[in-house]
C-alpha positions as CSV (number, residue, x, y, z in Angstrom):
1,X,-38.9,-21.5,-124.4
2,X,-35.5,-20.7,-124.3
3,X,-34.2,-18.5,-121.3
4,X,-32.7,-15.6,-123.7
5,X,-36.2,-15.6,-125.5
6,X,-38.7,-13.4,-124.2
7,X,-42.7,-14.1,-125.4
8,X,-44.1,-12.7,-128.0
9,X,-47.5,-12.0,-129.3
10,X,-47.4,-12.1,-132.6
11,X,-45.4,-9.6,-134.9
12,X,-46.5,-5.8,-135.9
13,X,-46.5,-4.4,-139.4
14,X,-43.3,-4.4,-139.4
15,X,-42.5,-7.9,-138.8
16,X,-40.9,-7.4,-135.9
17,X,-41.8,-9.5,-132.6
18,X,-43.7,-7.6,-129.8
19,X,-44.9,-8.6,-126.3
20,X,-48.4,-9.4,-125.2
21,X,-51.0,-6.6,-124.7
22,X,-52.1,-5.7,-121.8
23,X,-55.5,-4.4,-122.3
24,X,-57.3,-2.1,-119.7
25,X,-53.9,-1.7,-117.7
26,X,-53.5,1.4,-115.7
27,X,-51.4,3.0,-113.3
28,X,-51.2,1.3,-109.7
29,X,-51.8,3.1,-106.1
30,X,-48.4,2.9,-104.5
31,X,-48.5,0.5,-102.0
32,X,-49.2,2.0,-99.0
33,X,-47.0,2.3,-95.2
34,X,-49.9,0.8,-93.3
35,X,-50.2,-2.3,-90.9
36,X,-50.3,-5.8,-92.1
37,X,-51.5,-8.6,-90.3
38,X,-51.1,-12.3,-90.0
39,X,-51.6,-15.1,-87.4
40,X,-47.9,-15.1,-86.5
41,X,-46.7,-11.7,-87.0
42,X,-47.9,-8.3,-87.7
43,X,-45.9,-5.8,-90.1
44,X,-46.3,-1.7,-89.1
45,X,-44.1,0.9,-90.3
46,X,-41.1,1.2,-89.2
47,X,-41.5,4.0,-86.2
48,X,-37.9,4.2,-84.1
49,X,-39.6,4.9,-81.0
50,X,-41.6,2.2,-80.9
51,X,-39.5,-0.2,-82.3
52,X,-35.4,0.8,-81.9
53,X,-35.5,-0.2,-78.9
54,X,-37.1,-3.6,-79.4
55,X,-35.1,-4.3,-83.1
56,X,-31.6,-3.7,-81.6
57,X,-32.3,-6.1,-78.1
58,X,-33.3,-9.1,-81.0
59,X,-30.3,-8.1,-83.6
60,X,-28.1,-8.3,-80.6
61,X,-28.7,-11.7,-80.1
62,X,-27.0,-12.5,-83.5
63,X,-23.4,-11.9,-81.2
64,X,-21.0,-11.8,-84.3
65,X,-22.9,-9.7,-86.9
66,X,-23.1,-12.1,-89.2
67,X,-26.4,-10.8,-90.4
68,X,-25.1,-7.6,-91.8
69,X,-22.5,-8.9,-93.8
70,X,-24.7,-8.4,-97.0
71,X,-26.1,-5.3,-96.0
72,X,-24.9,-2.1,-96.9
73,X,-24.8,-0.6,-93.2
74,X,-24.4,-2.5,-89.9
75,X,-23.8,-3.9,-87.8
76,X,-24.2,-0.9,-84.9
77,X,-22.0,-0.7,-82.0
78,X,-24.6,0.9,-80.0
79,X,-28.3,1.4,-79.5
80,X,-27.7,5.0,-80.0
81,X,-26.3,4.6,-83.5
82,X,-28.8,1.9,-84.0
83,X,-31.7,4.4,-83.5
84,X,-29.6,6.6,-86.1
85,X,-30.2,4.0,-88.6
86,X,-33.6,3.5,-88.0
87,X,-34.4,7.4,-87.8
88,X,-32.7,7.4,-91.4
89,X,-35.1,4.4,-92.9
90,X,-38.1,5.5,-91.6
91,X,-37.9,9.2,-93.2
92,X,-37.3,7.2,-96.6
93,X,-39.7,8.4,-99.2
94,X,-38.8,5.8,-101.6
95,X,-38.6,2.9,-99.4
96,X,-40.8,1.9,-97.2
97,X,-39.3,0.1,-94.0
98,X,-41.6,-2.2,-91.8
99,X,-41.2,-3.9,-88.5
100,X,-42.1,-7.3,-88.0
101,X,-43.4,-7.8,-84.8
102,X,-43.9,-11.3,-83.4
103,X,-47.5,-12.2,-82.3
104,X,-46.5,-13.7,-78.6
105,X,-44.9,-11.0,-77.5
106,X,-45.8,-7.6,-79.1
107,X,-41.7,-7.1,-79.8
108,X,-40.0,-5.8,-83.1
109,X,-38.0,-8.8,-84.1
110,X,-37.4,-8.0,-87.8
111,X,-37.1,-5.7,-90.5
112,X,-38.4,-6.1,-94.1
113,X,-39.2,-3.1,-96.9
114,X,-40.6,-2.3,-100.1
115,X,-38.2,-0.3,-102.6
116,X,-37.9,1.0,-105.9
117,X,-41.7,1.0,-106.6
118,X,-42.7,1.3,-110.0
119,X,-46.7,2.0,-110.2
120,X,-46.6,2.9,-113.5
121,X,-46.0,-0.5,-115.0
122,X,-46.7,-2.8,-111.8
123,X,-43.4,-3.5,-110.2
124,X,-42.0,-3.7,-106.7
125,X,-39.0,-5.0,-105.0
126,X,-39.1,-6.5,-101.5
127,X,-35.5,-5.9,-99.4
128,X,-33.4,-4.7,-96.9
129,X,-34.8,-7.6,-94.9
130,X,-33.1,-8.5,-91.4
131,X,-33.9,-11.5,-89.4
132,X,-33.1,-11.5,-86.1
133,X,-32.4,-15.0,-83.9
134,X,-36.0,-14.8,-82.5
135,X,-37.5,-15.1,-85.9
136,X,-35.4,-17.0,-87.7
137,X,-36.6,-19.9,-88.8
138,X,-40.1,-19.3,-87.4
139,X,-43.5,-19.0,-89.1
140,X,-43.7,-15.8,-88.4
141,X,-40.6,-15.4,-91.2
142,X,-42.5,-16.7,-93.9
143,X,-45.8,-15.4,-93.2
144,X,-44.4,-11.7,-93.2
145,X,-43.2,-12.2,-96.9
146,X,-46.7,-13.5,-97.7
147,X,-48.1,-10.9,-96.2
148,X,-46.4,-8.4,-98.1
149,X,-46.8,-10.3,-101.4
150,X,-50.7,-10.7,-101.1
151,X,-50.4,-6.8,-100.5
152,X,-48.9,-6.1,-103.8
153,X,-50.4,-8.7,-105.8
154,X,-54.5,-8.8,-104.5
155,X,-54.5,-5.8,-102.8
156,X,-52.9,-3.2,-105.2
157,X,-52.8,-5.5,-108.9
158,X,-48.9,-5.5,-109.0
159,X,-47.7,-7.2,-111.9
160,X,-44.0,-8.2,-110.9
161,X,-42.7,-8.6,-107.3
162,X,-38.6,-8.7,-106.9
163,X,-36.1,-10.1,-105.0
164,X,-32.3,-9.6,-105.7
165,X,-29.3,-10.1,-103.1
166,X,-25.8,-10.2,-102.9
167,X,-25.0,-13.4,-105.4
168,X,-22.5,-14.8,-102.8
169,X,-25.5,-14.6,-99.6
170,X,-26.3,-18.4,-100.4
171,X,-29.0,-17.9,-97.2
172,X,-31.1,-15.2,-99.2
173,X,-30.8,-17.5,-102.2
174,X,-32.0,-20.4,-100.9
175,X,-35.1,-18.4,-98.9
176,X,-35.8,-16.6,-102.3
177,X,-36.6,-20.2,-104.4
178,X,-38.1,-21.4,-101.5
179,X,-40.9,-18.6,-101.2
180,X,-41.2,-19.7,-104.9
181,X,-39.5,-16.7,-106.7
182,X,-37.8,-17.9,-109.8
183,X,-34.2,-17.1,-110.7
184,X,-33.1,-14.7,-113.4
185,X,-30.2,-14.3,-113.2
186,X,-26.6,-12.4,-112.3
187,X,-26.3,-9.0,-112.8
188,X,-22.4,-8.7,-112.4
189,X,-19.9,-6.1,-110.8
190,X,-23.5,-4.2,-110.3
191,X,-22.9,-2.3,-106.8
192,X,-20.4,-1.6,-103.9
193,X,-21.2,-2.6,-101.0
194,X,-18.9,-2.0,-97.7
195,X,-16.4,-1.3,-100.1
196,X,-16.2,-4.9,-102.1
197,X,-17.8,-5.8,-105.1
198,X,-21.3,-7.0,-105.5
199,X,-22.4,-9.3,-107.8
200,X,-26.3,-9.4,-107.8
201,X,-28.8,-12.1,-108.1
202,X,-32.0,-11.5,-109.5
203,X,-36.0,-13.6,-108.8
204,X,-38.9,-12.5,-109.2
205,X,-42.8,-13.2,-109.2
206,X,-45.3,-12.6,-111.3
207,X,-48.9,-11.8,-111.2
208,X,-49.8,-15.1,-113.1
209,X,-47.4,-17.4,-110.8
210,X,-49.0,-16.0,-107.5
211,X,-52.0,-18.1,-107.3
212,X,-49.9,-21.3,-106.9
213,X,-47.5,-19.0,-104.6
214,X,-50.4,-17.9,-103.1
215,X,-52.1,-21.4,-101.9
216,X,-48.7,-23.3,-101.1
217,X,-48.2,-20.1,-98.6
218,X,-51.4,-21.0,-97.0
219,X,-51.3,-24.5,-96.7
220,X,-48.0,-23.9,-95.0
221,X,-49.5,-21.8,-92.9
222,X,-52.8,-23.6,-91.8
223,X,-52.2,-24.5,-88.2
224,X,-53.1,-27.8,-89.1
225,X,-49.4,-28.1,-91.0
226,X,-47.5,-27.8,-87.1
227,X,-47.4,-30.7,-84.8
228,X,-48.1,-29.9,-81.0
229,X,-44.0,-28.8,-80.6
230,X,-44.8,-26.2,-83.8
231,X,-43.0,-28.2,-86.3
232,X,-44.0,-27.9,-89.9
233,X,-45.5,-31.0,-91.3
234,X,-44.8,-30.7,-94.9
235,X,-42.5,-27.9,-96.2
236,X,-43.3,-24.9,-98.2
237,X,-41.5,-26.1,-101.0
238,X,-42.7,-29.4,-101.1
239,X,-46.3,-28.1,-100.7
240,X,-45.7,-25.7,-103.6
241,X,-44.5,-28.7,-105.9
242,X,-47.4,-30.3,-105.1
243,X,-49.6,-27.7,-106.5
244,X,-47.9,-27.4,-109.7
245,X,-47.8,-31.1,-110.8
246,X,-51.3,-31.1,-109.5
């Protein structure tokens, strides 16, 4: 199919192409701010006096603030404007912010939310996410994203999960095709951001692709897939591939 073609399901009376029908659909829950769990990690809601304290120790670690540079706020010069932040996301009504809290030692390490919900046709957008140093690179990382995937996906019947990010943050892009979300493309001159321009990239999801997402996640998970030093045994992306030609 060509990429500026969009499928069709047949043509109405008026011999014009329309999309699929979607029989039975209704209305989804909105996902909810409630725990998630994993092996590695555990997501809660983001609650700035449980978890300022913890978030801002770990994002100190990254010493020249190199992972704000695609964020619209940050990096915070103190704890005390750092809890300012965090009182701000966690009133949001329309975003819900989560704390990623690694499963060794109990302490906020990360941030990830959901934003600009649609329930009405199925859609959700995962973002504002901030590793710090202690979970970069860790299994933890990866198993909060499938955590909040299987969330939107089993749990609540979401029919397109969405990733976008500043087109120049070559990181984000690389971690969005390897959690298998496929590329859509560049939305140009779309934002200001810290006063420069934003150019943004768009992946998503869908409901039919997340089986496949869905069993290379835990295969990369299963502890058998880390050596006795915790290295990975086959990648993500590789495990993914596998699936698809299989």
């Amino acid at each position: 199919m060509n990429l500026r073609e969009a499928p069709t399901s047949g043509r109405n009376a008026f011999g014009q192409p329309i999309g699929a029908a979607i029989p039975g659909w209704s209305r989804r829950d909105p996902l909810p701010r409630s725990p998630m769990a994993g092996r590695f990690c555990r997501l809660e809601p983001l609650d700035p006096a449980r978890h300022a304290a913890s978030l801002f120790e770990a994002f100190s670690l990254d010493a020249d603030g190199r992972n704000w540079t695609y964020l619209f706020y940050g990096p915070f010069a103190s704890e005390a404007e750092f809890r300012e932040w965090t009182n701000w996301a966690a009133g949001q009504d329309d975003t819900l912010f989560f704390a990623i809290i690694d499963g060794e030692t109990a302490k906020a390490i990360g941030v990830a939310s959901y934003l600009r919900l649609d329930p009405a046709c199925g859609v959700v957008e995962v973002g504002h996410l901030n590793y710090s140093p202690l979970l970069q690179r860790k299994p933890s990382a990866t198993e909060a994203m499938y955590l909040m995937m299987r969330r939107a996906f089993e749990e609540f019947g979401y029919r397109r999960y969405e990733w976008k990010c500043d087109a120049l943050n070559a990181p984000s892009r690389a971690a969005a095709a390897r959690l298998g979300f496929r590329f859509e493309g560049i939305f140009r001159q779309a934002m200001i951001s810290k006063g420069r321009n934003r150019d943004t990239a768009w992946y998503s999801i869908i409901d039919c692709e997340w089986q496949d997402v869905k069993v290379a996640f835990e295969r990369w998970l299963d502890p058998t897939n880390f050596d006795a030093a915790g290295r990975q045994r086959a990648s993500l992306s590789a495990l993914r591939t596998t699936r698809e030609r299989g």
